[in-house]
PDB file with SEQRES, HELIX, SHEET and CRYST1 records, atoms N, CA, C and O in Angstrom:
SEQRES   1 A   83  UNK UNK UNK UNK UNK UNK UNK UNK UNK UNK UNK UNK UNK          
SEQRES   2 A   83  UNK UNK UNK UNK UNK UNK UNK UNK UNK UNK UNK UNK UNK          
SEQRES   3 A   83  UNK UNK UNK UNK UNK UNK UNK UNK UNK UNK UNK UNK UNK          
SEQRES   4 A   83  UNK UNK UNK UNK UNK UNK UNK UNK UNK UNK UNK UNK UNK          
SEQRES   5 A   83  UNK UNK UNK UNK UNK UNK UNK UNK UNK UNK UNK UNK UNK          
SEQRES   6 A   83  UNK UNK UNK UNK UNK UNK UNK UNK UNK UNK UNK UNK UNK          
SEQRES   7 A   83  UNK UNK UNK UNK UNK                                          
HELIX    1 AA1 UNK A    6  UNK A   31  1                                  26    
HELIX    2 AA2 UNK A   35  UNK A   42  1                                   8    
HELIX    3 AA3 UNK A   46  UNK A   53  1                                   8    
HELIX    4 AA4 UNK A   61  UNK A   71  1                                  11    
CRYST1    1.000    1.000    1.000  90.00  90.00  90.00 P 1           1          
ATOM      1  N   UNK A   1      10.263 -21.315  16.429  1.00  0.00           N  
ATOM      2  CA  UNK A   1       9.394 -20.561  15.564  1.00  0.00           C  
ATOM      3  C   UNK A   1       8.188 -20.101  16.378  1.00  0.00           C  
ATOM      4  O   UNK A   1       7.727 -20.906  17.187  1.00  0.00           O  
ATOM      5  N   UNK A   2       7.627 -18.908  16.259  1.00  0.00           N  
ATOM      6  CA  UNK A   2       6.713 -18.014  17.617  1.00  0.00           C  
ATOM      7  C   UNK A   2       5.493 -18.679  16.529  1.00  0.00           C  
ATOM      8  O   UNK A   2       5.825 -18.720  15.345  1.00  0.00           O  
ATOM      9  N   UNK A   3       3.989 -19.236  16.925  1.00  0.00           N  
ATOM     10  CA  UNK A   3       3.095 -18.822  16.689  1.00  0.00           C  
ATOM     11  C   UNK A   3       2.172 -17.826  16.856  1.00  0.00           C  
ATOM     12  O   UNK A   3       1.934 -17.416  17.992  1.00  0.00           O  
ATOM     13  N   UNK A   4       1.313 -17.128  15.377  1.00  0.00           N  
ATOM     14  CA  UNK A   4       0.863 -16.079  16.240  1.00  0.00           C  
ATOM     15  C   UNK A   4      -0.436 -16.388  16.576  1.00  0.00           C  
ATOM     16  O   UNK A   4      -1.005 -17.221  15.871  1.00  0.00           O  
ATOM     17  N   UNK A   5      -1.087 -15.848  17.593  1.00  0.00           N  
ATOM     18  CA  UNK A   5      -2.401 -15.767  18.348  1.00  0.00           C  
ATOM     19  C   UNK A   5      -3.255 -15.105  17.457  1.00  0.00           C  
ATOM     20  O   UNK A   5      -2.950 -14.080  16.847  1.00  0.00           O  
ATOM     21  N   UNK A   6      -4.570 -15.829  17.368  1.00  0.00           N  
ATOM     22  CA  UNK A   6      -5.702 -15.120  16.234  1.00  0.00           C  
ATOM     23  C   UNK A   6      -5.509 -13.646  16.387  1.00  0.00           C  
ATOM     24  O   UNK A   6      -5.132 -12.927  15.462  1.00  0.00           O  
ATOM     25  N   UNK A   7      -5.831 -13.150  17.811  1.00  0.00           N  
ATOM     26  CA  UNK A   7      -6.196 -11.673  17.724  1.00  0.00           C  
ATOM     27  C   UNK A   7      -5.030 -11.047  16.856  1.00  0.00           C  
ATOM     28  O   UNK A   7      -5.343 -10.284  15.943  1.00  0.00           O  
ATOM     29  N   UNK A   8      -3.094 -11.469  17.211  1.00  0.00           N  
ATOM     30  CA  UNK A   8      -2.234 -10.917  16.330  1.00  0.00           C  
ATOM     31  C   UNK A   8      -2.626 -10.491  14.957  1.00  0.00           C  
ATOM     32  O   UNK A   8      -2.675  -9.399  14.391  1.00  0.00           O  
ATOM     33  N   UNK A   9      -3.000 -12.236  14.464  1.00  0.00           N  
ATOM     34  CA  UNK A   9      -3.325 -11.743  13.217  1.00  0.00           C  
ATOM     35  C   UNK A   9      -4.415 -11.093  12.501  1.00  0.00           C  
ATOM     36  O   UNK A   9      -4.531 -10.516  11.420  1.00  0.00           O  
ATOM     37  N   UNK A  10      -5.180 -11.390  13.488  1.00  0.00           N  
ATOM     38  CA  UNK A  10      -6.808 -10.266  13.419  1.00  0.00           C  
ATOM     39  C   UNK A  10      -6.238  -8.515  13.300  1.00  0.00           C  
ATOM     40  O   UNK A  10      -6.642  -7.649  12.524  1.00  0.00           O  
ATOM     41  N   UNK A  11      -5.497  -8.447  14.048  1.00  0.00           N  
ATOM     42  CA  UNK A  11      -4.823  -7.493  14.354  1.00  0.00           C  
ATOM     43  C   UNK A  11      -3.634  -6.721  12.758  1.00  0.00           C  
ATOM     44  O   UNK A  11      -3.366  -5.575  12.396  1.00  0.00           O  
ATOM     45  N   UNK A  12      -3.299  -7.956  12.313  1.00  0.00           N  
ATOM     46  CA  UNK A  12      -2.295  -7.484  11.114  1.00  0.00           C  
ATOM     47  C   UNK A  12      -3.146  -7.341   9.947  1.00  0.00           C  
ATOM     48  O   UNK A  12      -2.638  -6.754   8.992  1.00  0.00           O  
ATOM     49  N   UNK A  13      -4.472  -7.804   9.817  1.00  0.00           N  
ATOM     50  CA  UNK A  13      -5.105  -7.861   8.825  1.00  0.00           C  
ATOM     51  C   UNK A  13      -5.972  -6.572   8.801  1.00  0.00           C  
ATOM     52  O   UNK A  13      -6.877  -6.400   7.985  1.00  0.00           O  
ATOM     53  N   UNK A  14      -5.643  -5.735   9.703  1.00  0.00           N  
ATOM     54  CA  UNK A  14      -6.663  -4.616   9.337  1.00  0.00           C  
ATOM     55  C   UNK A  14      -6.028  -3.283   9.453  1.00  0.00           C  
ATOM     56  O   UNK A  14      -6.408  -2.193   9.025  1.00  0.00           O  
ATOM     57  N   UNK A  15      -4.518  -3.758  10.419  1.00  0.00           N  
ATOM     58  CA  UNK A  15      -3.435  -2.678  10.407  1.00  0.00           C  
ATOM     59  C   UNK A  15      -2.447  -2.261   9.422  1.00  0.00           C  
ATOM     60  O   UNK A  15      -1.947  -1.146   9.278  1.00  0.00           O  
ATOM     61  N   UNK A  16      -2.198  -3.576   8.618  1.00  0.00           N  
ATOM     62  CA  UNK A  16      -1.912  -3.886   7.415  1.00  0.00           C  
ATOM     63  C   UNK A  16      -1.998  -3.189   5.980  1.00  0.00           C  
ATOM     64  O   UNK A  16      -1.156  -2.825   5.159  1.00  0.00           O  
ATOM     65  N   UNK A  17      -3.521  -3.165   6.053  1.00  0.00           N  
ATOM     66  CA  UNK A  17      -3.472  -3.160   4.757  1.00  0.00           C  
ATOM     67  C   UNK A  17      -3.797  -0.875   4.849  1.00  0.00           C  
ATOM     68  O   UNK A  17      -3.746  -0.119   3.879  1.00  0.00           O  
ATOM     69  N   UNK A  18      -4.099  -0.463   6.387  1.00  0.00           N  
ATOM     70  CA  UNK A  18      -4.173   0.384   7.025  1.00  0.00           C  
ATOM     71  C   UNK A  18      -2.894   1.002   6.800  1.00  0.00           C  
ATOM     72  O   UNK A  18      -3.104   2.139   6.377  1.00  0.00           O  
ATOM     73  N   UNK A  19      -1.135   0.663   6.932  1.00  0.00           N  
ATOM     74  CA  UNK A  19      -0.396   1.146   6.833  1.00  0.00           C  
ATOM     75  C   UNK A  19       0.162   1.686   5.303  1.00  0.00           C  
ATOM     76  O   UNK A  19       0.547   2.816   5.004  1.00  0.00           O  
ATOM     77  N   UNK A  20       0.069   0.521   4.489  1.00  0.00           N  
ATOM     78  CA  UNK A  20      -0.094   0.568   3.177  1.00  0.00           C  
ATOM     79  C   UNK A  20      -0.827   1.276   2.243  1.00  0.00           C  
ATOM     80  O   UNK A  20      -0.297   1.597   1.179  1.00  0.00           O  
ATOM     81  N   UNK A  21      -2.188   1.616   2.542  1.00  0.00           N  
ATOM     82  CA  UNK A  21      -2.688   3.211   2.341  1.00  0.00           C  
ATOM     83  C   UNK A  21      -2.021   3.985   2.572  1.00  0.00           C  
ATOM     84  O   UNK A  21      -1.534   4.448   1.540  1.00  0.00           O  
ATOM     85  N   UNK A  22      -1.563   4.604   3.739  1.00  0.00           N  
ATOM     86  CA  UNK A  22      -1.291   5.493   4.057  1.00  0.00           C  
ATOM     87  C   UNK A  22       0.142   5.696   3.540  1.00  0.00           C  
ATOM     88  O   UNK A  22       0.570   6.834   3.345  1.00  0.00           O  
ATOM     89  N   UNK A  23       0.989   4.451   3.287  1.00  0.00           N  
ATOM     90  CA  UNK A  23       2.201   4.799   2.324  1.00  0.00           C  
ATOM     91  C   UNK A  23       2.072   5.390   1.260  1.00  0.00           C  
ATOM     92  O   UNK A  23       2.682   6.411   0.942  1.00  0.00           O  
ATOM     93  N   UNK A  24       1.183   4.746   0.541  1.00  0.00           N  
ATOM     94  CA  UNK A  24       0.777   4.936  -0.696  1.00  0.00           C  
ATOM     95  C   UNK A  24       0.638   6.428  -1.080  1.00  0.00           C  
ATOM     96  O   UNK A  24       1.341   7.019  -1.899  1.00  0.00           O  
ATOM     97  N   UNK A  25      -0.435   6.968  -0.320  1.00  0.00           N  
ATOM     98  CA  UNK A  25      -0.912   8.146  -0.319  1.00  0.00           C  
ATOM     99  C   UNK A  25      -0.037   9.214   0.128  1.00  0.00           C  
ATOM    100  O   UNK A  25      -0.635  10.288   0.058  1.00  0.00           O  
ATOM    101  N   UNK A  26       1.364   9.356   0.638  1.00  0.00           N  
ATOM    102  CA  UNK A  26       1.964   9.784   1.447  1.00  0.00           C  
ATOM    103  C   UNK A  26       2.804   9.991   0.085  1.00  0.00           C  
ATOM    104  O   UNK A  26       2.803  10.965  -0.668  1.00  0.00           O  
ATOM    105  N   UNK A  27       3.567   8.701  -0.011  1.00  0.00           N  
ATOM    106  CA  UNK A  27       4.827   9.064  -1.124  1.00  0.00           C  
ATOM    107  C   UNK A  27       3.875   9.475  -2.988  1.00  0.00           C  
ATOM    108  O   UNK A  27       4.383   9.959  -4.000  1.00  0.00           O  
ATOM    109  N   UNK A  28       2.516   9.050  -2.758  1.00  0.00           N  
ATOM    110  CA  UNK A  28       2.412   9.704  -4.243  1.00  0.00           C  
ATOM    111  C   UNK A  28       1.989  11.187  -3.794  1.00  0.00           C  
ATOM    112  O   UNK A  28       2.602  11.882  -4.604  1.00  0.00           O  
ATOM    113  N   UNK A  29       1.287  12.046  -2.958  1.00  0.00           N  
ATOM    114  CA  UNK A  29       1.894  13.235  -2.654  1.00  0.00           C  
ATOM    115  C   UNK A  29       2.872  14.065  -2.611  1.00  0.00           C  
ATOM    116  O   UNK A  29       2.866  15.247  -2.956  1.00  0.00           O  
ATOM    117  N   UNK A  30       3.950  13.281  -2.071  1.00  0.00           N  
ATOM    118  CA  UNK A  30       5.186  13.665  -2.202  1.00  0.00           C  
ATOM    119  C   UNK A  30       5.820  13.421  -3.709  1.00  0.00           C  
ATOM    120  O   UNK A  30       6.906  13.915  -4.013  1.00  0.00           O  
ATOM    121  N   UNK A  31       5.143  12.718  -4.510  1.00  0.00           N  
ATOM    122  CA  UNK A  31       5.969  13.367  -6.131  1.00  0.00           C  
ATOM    123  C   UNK A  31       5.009  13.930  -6.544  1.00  0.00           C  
ATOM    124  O   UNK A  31       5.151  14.080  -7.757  1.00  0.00           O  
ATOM    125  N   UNK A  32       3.778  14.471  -6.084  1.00  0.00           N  
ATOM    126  CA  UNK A  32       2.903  15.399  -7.064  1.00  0.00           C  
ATOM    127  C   UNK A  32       1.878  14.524  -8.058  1.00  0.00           C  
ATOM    128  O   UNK A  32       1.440  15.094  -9.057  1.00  0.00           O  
ATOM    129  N   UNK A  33       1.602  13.516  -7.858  1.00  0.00           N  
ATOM    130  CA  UNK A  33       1.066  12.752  -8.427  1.00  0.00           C  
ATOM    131  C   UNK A  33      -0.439  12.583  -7.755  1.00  0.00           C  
ATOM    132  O   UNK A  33      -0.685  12.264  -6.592  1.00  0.00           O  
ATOM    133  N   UNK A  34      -1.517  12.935  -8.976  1.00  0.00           N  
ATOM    134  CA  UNK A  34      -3.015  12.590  -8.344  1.00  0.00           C  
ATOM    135  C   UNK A  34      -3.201  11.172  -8.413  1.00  0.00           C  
ATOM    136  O   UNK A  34      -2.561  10.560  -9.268  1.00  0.00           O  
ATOM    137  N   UNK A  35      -4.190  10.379  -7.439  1.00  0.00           N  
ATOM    138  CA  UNK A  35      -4.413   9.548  -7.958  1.00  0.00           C  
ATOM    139  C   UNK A  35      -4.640   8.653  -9.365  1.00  0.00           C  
ATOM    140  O   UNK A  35      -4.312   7.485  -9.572  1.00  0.00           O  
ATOM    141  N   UNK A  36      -5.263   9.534 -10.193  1.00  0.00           N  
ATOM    142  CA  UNK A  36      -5.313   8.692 -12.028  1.00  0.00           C  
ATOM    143  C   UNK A  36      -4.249   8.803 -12.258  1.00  0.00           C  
ATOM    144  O   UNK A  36      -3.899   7.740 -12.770  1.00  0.00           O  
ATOM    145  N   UNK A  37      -3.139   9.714 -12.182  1.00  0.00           N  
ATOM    146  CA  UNK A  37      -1.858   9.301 -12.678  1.00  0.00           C  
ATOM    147  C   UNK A  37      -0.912   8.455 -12.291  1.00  0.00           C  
ATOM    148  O   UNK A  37       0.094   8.205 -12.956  1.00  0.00           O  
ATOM    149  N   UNK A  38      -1.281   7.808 -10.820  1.00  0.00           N  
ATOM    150  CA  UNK A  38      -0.361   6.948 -10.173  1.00  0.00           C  
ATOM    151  C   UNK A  38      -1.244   5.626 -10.773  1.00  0.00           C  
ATOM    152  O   UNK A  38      -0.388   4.788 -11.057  1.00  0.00           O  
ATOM    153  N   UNK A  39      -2.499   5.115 -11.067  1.00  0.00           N  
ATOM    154  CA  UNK A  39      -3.220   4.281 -11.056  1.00  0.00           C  
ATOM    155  C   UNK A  39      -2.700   3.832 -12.725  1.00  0.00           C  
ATOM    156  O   UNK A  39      -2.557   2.672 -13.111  1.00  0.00           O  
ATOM    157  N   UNK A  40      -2.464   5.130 -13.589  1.00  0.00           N  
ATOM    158  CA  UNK A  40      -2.124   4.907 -15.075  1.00  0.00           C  
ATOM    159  C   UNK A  40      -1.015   4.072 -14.913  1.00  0.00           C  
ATOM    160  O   UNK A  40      -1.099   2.916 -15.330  1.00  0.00           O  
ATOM    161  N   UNK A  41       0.057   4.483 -14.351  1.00  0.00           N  
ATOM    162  CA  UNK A  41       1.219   4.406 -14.291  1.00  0.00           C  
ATOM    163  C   UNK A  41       1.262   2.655 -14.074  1.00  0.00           C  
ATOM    164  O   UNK A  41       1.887   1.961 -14.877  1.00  0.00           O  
ATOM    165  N   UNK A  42       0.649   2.150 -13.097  1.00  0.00           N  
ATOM    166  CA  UNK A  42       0.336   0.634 -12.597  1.00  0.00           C  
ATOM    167  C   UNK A  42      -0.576   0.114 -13.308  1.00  0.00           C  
ATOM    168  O   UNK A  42      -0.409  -1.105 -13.344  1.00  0.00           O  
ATOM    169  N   UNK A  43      -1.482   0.452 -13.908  1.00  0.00           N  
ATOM    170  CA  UNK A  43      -2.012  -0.421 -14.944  1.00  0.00           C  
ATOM    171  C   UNK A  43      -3.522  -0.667 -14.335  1.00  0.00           C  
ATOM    172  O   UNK A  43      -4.348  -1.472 -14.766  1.00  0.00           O  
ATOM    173  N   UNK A  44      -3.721   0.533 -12.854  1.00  0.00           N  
ATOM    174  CA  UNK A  44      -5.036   0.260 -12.402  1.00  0.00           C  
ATOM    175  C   UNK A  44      -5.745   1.141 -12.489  1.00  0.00           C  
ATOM    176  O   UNK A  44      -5.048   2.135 -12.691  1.00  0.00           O  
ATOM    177  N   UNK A  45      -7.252   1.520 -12.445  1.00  0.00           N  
ATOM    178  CA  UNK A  45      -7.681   2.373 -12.410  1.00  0.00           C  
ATOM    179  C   UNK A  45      -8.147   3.126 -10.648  1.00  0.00           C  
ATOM    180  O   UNK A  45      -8.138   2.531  -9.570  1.00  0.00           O  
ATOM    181  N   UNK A  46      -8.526   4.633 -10.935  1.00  0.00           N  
ATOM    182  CA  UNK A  46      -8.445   5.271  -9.890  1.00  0.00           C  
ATOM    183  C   UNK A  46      -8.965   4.394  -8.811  1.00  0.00           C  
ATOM    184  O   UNK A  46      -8.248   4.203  -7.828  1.00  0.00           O  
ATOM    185  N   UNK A  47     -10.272   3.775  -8.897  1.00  0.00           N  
ATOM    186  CA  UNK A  47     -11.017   3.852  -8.280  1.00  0.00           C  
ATOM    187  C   UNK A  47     -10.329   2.550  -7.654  1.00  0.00           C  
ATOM    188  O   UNK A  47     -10.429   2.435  -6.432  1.00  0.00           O  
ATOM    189  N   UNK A  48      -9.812   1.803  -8.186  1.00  0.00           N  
ATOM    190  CA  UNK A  48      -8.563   1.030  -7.064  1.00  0.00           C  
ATOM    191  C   UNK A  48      -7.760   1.562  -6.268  1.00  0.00           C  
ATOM    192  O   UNK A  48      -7.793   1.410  -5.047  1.00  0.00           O  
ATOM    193  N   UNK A  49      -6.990   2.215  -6.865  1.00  0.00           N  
ATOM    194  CA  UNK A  49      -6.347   3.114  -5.704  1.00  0.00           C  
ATOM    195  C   UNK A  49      -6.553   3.694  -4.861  1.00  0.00           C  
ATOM    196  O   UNK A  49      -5.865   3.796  -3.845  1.00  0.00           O  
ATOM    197  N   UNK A  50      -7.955   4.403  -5.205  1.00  0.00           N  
ATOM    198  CA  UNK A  50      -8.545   4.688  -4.055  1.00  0.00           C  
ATOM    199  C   UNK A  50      -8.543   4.306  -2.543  1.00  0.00           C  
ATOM    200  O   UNK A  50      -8.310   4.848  -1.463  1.00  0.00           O  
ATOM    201  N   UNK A  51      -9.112   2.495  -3.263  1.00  0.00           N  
ATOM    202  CA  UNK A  51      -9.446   1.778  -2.418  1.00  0.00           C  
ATOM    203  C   UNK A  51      -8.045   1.028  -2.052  1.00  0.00           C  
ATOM    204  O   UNK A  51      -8.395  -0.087  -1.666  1.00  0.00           O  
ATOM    205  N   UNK A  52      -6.861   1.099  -2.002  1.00  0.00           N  
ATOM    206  CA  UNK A  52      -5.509   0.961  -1.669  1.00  0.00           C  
ATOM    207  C   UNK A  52      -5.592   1.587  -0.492  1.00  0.00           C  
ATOM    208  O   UNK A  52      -5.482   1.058   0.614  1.00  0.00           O  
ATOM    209  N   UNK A  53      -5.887   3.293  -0.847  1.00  0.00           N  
ATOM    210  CA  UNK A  53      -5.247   4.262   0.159  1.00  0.00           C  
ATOM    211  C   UNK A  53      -6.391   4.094   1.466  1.00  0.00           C  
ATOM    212  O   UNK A  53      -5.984   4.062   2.627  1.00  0.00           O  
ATOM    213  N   UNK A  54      -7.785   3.998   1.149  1.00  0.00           N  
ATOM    214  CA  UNK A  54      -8.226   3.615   2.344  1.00  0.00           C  
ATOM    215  C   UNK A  54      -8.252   2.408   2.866  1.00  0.00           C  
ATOM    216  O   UNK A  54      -8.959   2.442   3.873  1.00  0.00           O  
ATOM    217  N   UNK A  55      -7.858   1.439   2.688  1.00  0.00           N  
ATOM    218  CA  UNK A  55      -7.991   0.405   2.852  1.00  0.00           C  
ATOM    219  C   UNK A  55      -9.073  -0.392   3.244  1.00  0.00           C  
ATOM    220  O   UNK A  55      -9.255  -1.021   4.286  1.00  0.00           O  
ATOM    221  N   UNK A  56      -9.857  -0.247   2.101  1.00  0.00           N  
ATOM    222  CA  UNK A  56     -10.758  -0.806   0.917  1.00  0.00           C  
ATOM    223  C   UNK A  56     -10.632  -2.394   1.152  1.00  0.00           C  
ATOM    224  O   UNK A  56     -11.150  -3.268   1.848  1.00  0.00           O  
ATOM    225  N   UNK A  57      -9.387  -2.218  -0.086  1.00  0.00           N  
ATOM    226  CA  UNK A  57      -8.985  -3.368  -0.505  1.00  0.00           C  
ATOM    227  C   UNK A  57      -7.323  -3.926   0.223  1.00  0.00           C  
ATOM    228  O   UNK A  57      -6.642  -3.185   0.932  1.00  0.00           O  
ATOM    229  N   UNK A  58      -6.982  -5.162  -0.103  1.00  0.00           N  
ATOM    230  CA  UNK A  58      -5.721  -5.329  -0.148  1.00  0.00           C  
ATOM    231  C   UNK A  58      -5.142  -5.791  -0.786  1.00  0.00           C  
ATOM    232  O   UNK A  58      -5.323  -6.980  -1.047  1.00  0.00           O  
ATOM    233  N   UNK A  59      -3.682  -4.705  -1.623  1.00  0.00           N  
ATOM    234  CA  UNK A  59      -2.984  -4.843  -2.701  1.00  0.00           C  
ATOM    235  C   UNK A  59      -2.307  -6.395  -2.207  1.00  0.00           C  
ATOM    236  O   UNK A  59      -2.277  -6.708  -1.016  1.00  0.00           O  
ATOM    237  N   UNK A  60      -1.749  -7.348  -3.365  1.00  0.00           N  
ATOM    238  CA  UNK A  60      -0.467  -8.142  -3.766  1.00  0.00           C  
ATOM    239  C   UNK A  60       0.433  -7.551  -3.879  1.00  0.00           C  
ATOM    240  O   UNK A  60       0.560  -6.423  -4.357  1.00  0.00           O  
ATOM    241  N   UNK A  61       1.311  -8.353  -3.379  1.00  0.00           N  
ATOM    242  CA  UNK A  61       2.372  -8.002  -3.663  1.00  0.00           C  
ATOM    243  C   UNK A  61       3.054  -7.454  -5.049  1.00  0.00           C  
ATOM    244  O   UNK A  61       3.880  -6.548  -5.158  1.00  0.00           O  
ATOM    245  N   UNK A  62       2.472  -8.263  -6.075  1.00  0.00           N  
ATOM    246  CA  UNK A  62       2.545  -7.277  -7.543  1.00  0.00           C  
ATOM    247  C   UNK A  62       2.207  -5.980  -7.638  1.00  0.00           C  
ATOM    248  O   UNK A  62       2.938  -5.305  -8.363  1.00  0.00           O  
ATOM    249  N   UNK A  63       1.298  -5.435  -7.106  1.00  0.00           N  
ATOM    250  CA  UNK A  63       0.749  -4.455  -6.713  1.00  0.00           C  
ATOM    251  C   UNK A  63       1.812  -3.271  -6.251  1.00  0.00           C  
ATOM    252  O   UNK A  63       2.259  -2.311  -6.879  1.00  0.00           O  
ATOM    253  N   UNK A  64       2.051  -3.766  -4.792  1.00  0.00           N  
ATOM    254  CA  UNK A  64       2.751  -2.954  -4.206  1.00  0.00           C  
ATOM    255  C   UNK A  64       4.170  -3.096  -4.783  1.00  0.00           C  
ATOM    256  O   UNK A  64       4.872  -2.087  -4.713  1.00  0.00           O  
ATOM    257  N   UNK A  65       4.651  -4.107  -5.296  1.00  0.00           N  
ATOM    258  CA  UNK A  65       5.889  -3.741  -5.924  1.00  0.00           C  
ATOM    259  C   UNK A  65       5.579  -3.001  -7.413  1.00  0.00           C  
ATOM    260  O   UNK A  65       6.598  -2.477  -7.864  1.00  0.00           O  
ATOM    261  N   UNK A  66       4.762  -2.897  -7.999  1.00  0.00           N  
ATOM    262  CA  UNK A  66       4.862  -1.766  -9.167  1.00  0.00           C  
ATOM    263  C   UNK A  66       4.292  -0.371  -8.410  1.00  0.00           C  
ATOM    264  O   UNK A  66       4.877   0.676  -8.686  1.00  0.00           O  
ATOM    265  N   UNK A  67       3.347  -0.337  -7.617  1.00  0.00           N  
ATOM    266  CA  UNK A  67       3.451   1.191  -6.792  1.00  0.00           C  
ATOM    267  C   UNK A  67       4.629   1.479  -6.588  1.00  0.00           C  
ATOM    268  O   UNK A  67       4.948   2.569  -7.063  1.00  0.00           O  
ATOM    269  N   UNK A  68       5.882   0.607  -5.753  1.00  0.00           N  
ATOM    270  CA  UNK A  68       7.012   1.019  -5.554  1.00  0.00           C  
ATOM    271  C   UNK A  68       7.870   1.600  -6.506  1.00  0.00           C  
ATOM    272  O   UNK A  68       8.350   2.730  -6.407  1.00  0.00           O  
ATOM    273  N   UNK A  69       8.070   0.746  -7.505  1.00  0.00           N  
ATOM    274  CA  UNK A  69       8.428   1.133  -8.662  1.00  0.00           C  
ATOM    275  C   UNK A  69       8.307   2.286  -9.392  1.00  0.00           C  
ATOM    276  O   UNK A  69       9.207   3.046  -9.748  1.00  0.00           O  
ATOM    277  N   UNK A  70       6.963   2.371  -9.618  1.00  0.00           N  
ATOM    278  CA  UNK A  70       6.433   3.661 -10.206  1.00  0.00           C  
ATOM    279  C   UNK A  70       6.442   4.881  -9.532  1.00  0.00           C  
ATOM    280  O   UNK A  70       6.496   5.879 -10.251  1.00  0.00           O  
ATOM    281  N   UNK A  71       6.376   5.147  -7.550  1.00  0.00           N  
ATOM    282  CA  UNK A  71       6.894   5.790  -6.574  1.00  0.00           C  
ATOM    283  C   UNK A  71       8.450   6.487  -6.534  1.00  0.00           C  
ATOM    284  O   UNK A  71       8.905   7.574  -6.176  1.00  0.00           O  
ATOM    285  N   UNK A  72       8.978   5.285  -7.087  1.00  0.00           N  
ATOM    286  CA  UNK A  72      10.616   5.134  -7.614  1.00  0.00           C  
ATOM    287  C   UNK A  72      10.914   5.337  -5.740  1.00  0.00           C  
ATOM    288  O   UNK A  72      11.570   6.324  -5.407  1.00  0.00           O  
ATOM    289  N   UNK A  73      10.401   4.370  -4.623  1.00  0.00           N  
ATOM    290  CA  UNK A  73      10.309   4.226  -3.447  1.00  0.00           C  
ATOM    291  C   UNK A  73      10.959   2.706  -3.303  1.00  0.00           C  
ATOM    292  O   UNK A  73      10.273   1.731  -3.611  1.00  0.00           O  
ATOM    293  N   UNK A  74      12.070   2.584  -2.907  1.00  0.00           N  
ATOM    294  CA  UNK A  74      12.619   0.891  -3.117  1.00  0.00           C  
ATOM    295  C   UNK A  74      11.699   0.172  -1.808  1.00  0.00           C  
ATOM    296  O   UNK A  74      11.450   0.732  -0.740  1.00  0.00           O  
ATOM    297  N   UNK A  75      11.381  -0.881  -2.115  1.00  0.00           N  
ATOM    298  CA  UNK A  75       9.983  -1.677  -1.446  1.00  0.00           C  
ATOM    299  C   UNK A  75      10.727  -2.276  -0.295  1.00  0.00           C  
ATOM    300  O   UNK A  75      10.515  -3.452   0.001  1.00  0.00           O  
ATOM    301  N   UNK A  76      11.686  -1.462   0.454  1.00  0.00           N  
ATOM    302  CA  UNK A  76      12.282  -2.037   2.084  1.00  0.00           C  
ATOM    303  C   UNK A  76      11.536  -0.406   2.869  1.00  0.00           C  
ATOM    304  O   UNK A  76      10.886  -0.449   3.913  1.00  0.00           O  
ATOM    305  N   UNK A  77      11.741   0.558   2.305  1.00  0.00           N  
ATOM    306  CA  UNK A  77      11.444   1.572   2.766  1.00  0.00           C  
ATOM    307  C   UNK A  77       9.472   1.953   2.945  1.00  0.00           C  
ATOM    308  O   UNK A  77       8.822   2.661   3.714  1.00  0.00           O  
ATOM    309  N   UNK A  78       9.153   1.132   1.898  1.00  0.00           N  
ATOM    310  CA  UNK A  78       7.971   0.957   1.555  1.00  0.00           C  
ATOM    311  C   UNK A  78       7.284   0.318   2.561  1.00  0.00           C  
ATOM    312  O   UNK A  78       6.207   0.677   3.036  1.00  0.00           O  
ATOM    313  N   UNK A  79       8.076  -0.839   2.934  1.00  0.00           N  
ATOM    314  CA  UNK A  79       7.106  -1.693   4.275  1.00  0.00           C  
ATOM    315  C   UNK A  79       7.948  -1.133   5.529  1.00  0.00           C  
ATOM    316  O   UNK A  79       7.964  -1.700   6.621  1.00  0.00           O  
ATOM    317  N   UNK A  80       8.680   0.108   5.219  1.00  0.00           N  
ATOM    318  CA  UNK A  80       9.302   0.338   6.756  1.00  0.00           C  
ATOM    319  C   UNK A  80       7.685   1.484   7.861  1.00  0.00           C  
ATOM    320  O   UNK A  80       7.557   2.679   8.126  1.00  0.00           O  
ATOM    321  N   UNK A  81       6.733   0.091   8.180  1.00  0.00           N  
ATOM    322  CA  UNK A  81       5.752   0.567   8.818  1.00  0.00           C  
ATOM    323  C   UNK A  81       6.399   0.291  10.267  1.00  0.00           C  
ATOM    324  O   UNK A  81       7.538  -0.176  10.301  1.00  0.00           O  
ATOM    325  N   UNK A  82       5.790   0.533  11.330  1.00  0.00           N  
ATOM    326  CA  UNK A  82       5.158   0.054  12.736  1.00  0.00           C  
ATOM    327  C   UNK A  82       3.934  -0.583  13.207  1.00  0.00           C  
ATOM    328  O   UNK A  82       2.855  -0.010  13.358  1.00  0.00           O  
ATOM    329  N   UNK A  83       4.118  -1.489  13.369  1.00  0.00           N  
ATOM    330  CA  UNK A  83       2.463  -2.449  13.580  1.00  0.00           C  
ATOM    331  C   UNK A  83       2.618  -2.124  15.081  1.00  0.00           C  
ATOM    332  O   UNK A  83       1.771  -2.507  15.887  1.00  0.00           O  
TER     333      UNK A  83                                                      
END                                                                             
């Protein structure tokens, strides 16, 4: 089992939640969806999402699996980032 080295995870914690914006914001573009309507849809308001897409904040996994959902984006394709 690899341990990881602080900086790694220093490193995943800011690239992270960095890639996940940018999903976010990417596939709700791509269905035409403004932010308040993707935020309705999940049960959050804009100004969360917002802070999703810049990475603000960082979603749960509840989170990102009802973005997925509501994306209609199945959540393998969703974390198919590059760190």
């Amino acid at each position: 089992m690899k341990e990881l080295s602080d900086r790694k995870l220093e490193k995943l914690k800011t690239t992270i939640p960095k890639k996940i914006g940018e999903r976010v914001r990417y596939f709700r573009k791509e269905k035409g969806l403004t932010q308040t309507q993707l935020a309705q849809m999940v049960g959050k308001d804009r100004q969360y999402l917002y802070k999703i897409e810049k990475a603000v904040v960082t979603p749960n996994i509840v989170t990102i699996s009802a973005l997925s959902i509501a994306l209609e984006i199945p959540l393998k394709e969703f974390f198919d980032i590059n760190i």
